[in-house]
Residue frames relative to the residue before (quaternion, step in Angstrom):
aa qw qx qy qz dx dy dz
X 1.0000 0.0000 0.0000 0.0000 0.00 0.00 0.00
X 0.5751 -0.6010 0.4218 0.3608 3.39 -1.05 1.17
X 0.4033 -0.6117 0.5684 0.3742 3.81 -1.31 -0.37
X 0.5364 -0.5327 0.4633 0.4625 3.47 -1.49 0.72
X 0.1651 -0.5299 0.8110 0.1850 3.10 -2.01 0.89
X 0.2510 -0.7324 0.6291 0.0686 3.21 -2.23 0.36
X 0.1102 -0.8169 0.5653 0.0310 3.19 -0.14 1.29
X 0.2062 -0.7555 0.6201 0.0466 4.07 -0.49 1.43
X 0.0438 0.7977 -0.6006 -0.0338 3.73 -0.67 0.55
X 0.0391 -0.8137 0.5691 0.1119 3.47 -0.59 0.86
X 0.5192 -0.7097 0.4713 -0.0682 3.15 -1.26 1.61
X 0.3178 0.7926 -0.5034 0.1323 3.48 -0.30 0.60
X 0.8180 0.3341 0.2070 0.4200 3.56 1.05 0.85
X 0.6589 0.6246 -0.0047 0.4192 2.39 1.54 -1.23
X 0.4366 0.7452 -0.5022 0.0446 3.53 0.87 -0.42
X 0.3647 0.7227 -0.4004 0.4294 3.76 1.71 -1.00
X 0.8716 0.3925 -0.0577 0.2881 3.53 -0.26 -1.67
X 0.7376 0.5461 -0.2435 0.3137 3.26 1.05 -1.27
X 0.7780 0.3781 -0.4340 0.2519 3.40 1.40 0.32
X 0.1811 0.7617 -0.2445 0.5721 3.02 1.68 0.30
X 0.7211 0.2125 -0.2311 0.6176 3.62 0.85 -0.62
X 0.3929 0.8090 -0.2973 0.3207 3.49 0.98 -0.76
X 0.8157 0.4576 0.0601 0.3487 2.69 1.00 -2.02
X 0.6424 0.4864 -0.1278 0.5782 2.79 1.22 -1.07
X 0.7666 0.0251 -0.4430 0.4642 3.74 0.81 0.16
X 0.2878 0.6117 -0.6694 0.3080 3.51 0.44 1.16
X 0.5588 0.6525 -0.2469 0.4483 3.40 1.36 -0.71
X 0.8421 0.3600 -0.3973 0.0580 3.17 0.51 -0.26
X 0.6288 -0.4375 0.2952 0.5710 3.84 -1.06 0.40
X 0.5871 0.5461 -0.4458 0.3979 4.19 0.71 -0.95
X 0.3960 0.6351 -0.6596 0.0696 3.83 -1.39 1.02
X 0.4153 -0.0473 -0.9003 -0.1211 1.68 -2.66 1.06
X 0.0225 0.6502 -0.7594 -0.0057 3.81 -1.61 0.47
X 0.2536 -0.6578 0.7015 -0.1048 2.43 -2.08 1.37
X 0.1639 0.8244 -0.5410 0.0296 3.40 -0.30 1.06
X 0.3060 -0.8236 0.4751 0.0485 2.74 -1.18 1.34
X 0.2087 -0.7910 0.5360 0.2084 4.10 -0.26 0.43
X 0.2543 0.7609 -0.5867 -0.1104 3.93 -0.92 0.18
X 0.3279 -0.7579 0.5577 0.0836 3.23 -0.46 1.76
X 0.0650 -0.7516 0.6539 0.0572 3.50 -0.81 1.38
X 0.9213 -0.1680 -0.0180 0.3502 2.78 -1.06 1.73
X 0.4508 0.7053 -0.5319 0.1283 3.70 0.61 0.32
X 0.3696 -0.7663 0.5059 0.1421 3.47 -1.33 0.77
X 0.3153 0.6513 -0.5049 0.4706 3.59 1.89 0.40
X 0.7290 -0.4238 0.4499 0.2941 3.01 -1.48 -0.89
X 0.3799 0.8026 -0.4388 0.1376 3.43 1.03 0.22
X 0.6360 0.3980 -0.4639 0.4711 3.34 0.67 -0.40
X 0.6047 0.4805 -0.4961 0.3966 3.67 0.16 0.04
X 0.6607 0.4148 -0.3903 0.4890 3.60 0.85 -0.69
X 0.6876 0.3961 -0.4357 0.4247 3.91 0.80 -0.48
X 0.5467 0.5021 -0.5764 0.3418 3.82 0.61 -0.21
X 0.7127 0.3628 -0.5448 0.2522 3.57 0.07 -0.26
X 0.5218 0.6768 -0.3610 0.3735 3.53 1.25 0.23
X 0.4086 0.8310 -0.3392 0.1656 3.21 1.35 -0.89
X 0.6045 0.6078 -0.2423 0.4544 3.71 1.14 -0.38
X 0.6845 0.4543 -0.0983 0.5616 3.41 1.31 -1.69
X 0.8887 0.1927 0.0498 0.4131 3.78 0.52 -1.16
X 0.4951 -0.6165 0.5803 0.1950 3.75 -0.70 1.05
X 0.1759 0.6698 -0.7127 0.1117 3.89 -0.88 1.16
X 0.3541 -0.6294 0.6841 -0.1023 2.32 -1.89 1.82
X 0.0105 0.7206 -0.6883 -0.0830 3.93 -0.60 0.67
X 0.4115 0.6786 -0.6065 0.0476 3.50 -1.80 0.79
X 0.7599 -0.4230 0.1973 0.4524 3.00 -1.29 1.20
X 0.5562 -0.5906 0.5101 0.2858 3.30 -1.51 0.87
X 0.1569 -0.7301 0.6626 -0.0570 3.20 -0.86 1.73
X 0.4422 -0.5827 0.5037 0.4595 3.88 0.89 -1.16
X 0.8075 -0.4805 0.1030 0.3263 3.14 -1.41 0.58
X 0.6987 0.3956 -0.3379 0.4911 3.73 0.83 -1.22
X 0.5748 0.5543 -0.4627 0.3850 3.94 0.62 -0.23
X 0.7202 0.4882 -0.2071 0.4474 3.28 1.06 -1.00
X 0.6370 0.2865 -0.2962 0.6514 3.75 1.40 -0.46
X 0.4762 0.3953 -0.6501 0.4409 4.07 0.51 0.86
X 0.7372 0.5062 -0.3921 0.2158 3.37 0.65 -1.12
X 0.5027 0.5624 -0.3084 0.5795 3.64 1.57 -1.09
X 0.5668 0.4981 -0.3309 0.5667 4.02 0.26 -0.49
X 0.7582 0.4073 -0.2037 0.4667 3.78 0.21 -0.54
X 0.5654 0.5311 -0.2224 0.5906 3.63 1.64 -1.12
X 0.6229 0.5419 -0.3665 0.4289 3.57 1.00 -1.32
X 0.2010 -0.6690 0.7142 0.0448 3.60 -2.14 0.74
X 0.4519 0.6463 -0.3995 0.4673 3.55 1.34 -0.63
X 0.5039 -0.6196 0.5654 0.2065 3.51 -1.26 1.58
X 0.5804 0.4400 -0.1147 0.6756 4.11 1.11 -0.77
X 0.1526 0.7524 -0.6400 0.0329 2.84 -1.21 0.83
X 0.0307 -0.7800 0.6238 0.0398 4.02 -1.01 0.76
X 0.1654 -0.7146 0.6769 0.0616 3.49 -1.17 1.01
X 0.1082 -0.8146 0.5616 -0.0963 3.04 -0.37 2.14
X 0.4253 -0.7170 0.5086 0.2154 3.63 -0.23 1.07
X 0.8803 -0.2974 0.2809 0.2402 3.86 -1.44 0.59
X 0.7831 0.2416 0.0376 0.5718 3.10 0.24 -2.12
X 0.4270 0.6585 -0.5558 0.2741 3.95 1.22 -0.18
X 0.1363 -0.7226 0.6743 0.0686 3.50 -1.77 0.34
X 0.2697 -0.8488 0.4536 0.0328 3.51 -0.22 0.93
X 0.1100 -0.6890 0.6675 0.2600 3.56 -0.34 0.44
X 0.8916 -0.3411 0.1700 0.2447 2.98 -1.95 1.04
X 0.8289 0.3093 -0.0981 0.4556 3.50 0.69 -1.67
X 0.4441 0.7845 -0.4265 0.0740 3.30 1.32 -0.82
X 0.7805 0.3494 -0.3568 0.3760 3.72 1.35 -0.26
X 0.5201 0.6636 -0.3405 0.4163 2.86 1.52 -0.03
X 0.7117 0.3266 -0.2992 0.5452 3.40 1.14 -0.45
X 0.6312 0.4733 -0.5239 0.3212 3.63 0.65 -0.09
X 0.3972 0.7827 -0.2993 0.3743 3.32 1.71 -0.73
X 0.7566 0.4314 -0.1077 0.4795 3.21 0.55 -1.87
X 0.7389 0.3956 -0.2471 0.4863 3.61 1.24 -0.43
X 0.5089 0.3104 -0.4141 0.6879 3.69 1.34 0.68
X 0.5487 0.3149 -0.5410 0.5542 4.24 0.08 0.60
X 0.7609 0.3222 -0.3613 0.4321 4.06 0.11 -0.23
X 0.7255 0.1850 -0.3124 0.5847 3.87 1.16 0.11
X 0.0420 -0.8552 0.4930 0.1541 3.59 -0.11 0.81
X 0.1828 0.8612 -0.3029 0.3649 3.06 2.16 0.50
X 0.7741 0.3218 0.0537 0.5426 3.27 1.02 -1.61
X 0.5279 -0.7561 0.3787 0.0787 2.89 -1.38 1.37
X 0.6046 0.0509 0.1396 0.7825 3.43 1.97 -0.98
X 0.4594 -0.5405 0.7048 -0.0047 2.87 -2.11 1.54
X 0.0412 0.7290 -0.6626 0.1668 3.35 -0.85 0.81
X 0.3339 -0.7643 0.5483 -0.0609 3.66 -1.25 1.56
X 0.4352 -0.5081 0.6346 0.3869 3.67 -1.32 0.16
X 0.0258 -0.8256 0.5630 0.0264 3.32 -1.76 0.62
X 0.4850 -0.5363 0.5921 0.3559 3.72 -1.31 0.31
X 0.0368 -0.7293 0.6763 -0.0969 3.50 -1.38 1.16
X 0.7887 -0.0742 0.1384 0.5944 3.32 0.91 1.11
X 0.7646 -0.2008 0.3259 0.5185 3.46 -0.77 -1.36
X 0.6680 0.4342 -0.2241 0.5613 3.75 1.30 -1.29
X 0.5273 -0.5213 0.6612 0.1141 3.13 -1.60 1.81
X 0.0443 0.7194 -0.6784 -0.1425 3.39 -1.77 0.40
X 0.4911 -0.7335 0.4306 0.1883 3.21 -0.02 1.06
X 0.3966 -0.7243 0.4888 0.2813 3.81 -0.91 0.00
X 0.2965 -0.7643 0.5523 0.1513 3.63 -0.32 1.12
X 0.4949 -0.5137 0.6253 0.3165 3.69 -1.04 0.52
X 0.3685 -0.7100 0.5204 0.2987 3.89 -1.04 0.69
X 0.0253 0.8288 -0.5310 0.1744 3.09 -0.81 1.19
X 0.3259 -0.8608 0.3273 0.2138 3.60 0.43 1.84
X 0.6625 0.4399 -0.3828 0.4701 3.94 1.17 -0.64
X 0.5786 0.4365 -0.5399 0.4281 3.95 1.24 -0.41
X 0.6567 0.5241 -0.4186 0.3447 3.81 0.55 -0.82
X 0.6622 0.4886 -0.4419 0.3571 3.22 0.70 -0.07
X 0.6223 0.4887 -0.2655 0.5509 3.45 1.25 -0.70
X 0.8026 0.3125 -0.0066 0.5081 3.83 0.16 -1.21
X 0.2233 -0.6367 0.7078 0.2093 4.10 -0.71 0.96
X 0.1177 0.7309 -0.6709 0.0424 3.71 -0.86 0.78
X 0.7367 0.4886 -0.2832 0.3719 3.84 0.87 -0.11
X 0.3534 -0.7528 0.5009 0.2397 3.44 -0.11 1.28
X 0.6728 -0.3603 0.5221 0.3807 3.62 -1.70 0.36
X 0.8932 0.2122 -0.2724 0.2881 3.44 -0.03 -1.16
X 0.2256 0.7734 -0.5442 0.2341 3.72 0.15 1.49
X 0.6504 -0.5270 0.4256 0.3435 3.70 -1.31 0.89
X 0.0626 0.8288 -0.5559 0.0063 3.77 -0.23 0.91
X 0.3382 -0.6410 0.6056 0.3285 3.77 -0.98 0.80
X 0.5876 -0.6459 0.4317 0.2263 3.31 -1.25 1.41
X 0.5579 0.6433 -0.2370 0.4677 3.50 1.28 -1.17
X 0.7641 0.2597 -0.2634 0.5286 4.29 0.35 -0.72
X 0.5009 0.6859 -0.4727 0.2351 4.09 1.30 -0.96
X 0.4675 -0.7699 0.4304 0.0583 3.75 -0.72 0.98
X 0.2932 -0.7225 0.3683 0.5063 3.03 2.04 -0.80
X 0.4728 -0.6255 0.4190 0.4578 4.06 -0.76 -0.23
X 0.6230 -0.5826 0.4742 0.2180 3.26 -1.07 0.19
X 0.1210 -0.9170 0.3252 0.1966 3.97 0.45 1.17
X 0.4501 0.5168 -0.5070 0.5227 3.41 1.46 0.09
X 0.6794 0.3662 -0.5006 0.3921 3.93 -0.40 -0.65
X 0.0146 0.7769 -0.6251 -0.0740 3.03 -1.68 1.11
X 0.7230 0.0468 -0.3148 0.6132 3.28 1.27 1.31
X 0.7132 0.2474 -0.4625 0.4650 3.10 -1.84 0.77
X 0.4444 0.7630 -0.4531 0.1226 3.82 1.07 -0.02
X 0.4102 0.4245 -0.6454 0.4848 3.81 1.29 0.88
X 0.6477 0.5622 -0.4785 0.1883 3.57 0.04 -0.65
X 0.5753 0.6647 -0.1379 0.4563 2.76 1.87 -1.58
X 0.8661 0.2035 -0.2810 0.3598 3.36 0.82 0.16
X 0.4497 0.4240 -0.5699 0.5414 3.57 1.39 -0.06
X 0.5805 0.5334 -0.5614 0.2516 3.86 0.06 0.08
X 0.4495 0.5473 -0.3690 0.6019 3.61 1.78 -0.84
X 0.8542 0.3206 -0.3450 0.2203 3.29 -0.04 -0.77
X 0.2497 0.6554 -0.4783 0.5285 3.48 1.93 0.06
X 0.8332 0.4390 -0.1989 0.2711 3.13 -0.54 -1.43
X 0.6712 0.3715 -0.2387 0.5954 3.31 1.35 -0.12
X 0.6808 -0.5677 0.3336 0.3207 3.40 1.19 0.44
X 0.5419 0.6193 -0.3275 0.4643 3.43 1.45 -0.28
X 0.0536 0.8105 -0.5833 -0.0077 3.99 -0.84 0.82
X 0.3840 -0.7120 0.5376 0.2379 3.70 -1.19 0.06
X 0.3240 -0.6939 0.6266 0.1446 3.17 -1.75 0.60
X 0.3796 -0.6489 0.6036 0.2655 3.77 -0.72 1.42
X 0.5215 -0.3608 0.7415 0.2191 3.40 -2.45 0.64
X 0.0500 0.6798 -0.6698 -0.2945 3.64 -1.23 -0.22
X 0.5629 0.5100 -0.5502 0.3470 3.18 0.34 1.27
X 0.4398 -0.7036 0.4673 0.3053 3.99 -0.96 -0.14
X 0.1839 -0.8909 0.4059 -0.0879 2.96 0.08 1.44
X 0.7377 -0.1833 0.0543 0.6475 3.83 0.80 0.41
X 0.5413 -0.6696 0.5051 -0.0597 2.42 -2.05 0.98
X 0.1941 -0.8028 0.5464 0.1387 4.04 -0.59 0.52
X 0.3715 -0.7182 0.5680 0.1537 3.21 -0.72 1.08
X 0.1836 -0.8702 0.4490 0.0864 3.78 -1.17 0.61
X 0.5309 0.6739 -0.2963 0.4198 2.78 1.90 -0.39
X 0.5074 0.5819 -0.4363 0.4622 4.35 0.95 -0.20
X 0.7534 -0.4427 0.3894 0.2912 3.03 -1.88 0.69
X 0.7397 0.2909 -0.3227 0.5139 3.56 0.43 -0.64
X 0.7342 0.3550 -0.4805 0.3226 3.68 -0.01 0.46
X 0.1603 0.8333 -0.4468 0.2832 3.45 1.37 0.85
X 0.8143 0.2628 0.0448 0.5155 3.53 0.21 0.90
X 0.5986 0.5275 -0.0911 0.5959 3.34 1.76 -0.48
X 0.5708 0.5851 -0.4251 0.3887 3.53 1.02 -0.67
X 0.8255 -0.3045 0.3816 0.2832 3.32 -1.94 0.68
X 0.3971 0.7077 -0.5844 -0.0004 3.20 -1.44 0.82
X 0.6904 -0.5139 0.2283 0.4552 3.59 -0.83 1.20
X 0.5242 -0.6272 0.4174 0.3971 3.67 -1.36 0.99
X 0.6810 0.4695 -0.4812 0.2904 3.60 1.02 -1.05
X 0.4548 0.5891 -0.6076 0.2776 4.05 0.77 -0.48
X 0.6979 0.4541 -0.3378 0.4388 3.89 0.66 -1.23
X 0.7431 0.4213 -0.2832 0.4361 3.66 0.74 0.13
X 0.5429 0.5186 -0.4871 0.4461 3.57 0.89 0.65
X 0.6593 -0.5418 0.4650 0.2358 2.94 -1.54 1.24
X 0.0906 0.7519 -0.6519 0.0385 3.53 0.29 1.18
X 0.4012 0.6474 -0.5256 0.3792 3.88 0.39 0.18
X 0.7913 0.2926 -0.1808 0.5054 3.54 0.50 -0.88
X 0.5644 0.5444 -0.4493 0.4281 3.73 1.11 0.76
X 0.3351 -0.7332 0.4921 0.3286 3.72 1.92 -0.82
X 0.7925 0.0075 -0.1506 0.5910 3.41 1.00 0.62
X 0.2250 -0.8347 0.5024 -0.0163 3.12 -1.37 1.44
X 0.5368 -0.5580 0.4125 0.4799 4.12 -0.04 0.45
X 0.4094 -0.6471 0.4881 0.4189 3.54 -0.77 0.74
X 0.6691 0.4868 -0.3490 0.4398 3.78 0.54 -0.95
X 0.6510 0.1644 -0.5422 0.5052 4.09 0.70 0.86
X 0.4209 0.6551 -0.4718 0.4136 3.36 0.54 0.36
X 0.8260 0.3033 -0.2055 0.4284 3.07 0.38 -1.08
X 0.4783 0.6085 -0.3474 0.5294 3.55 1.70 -0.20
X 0.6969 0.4843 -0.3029 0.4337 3.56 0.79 -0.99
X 0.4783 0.6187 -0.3087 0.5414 3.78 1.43 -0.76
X 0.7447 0.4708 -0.2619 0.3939 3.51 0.33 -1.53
X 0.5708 0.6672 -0.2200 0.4251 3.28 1.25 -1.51
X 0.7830 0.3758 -0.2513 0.4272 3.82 0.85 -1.49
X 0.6108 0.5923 -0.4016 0.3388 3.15 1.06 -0.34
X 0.6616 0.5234 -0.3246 0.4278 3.01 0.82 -1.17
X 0.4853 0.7109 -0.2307 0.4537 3.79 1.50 -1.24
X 0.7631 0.3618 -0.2160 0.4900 3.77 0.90 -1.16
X 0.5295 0.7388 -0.2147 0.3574 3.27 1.09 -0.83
X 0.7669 0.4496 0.0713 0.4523 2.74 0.74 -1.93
X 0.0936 0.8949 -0.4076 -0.1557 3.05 1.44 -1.23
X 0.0310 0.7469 -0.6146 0.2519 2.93 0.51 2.50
């Protein structure tokens, strides 16, 4: 018999999206799952949309902390030897745990399975793991197959780039991942919390906006996100 996976979704907002994801991992071919929901603080309608779930899916309510408080707290709720922290607006294709699964039993090397994905319209290919590109380049999404046993927990002060922010903990501790070469789910952009978050070409983040005297707030605020994670890390 397979082991429990846990799938932790934090919720902030979300009532639009969360079935739709729902659905997609009722769907999948991987069982035993446990999924676990912790709505931080929303003032939509989510708990009404999760009570008809109440049978299928563990809900946690607490005061809006932000996202990595809210996937320590689901992570703490979680029993599942595996764990994945599938975001809101995520969509899963059927196998995606079943094959990331099957692709952390053939590298017991690696700590987490990690997939190309749909952001919107923009493909993200899978990158081969490579510890000197991770240090330079965030290419692993949050939502990847982690062994409960190496998971570090998230950092609650980062309040972006906080997947990078943590396979870098998990570098540093000697812990690495093993890419899917397949694309394995999809991220919705249209919802309230990716306002501001959507895709934009690498070369915009690479013009010499210094010599214009004004910079888009959204690379700004990437470039902020970017030093922290830079100082921290001390890349």
């Amino acid at each position: 018999m397979h082991p429990l996976i846990s799938v932790v979704i934090p919720a902030y907002q979300h009532a639009g999206s969360l079935p739709k994801c729902l659905a997609s991992i009722f769907a999948q071919t991987y069982q035993p799952l446990e999924i676990i929901v912790v709505d931080d603080g929303s003032t939509d309608n989510t708990q009404e949309v999760l009570a008809s779930y109440a049978d299928r899916v563990t809900i946690v309510k607490q005061a809006n902390a932000g996202a990595n408080p809210a996937r320590n707290r689901g992570f703490k709720e979680a029993k599942g030897e595996y764990v994945i922290f599938c975001d809101a607006d995520v969509g899963m294709s059927p196998k995606m745990l079943e094959t990331m699964f099957s692709e952390l039993q053939k590298h017991p090397e690696a700590s987490y399975a990690y997939s190309g994905f749909w952001f919107g319209w923009k493909h993200f290919k899978g990158i081969q793991f490579d510890a000197h590109r991770l240090r330079q380049l965030n290419f692993v999404h949050t939502s990847s197959l982690v062994r409960r046993a190496d998971f570090p927990g998230f950092d609650n002060t980062i309040r972006r780039l906080q997947d990078w922010d943590v396979w870098l903990t998990m570098l540093e501790q000697g812990k690495v991942g093993t890419l899917v070469p397949d694309t394995l789910f999809s991220v919705s952009i249209d919802g309230a919390s990716r306002i501001g978050s959507s895709w934009l070409p690498a070369f915009i983040y690479r013009l010499p906006w210094h010599r214009f005297g004004w910079k888009p707030r959204r690379v700004k605020k990437y470039e902020d996100a970017r030093e922290v994670i830079r100082q921290k890390h001390q890349l």
